[in-house]
N, C-alpha and C positions, 0 to 999 in steps of 0.2 A: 456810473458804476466804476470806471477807469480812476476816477479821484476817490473815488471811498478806497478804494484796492490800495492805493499810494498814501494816499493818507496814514491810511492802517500801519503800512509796513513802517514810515516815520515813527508812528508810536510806539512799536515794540523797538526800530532802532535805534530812540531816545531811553527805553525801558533799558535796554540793554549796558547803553554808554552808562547809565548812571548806577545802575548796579554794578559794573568792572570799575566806576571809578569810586565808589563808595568801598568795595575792595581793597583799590589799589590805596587808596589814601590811608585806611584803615591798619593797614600789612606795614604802610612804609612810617607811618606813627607809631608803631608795634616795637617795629624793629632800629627807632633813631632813638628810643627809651630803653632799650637793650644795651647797645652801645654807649648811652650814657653811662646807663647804669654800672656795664663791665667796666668804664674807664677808671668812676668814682672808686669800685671795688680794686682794683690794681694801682692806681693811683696810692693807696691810702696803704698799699702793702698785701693787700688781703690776696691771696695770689695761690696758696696752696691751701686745701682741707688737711685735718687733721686727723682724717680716716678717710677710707677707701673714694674713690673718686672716681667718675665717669671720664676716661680721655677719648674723646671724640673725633673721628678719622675724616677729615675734610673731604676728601679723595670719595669715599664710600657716603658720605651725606647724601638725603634725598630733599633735606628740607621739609618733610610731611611736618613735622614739630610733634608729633607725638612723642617723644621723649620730653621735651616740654610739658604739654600737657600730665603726661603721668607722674609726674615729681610733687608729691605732697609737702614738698620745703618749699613750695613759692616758685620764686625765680633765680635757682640754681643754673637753670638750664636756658637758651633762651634762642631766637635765628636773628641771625645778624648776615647780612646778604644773602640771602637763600640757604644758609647751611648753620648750622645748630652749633653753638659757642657757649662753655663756662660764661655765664657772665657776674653769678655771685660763687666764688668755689668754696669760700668759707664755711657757707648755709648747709653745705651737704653733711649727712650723716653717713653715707652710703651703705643704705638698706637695698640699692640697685631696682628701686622700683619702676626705673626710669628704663633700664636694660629689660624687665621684664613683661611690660606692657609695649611695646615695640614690636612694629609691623616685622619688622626686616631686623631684627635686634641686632645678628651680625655683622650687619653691612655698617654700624654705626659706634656702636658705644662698648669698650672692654674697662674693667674695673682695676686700678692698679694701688697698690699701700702705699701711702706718703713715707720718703726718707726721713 
């Protein structure tokens, strides 16, 4: 009975490791494609929208990525080490659907008019 008991626990904390690492590889694939992606975008010049924009308070981040998610332009928005970064600022139109679908909207994202 002693080995079935141990046995068991092995199985869930194999269950376990492979689901945090199917996660973790998942998040960290997520966000080396974010980065790319923002480099390509600055790189190339694209660096300011030409209407209203999301500027994002690093300080106040939670990293939930719900501002991600809610942004119907794609990938405006995106997490690059745990905290939510421009990475195409072009794509935005700024309809602020990003700010308005937000857990915590204050703690994160204010809209500002390109000079």
């Amino acid at each position: 009975m002693a080995e079935f008991i141990q046995s068991e626990w092995f199985i869930y904390g194999v269950l376990i490791v492979s689901i945090m690492s199917v996660y973790y590889l998942t998040k960290t694939k997520r966000e080396r494609g974010n980065k790319r992606r923002q480099q390509d975008e600055f790189s190339a010049g694209l660096i300011e929208p030409p209407s209203l924009h999301p500027v994002i308070d690093p300080n106040k981040c939670l990293g939930c990525a719900s501002c991600v998610t809610a942004c119907p332009e794609g990938n405006v928005l995106g997490v690059i080490n745990g905290k939510a970064e421009l990475i195409a600022p072009t794509h935005c139109i700024g309809h602020g659907a990003c700010q308005k679908d937000m857990i915590f909207f204050e703690r994160l994202l204010s809209f500002m008019n390109c000079q």
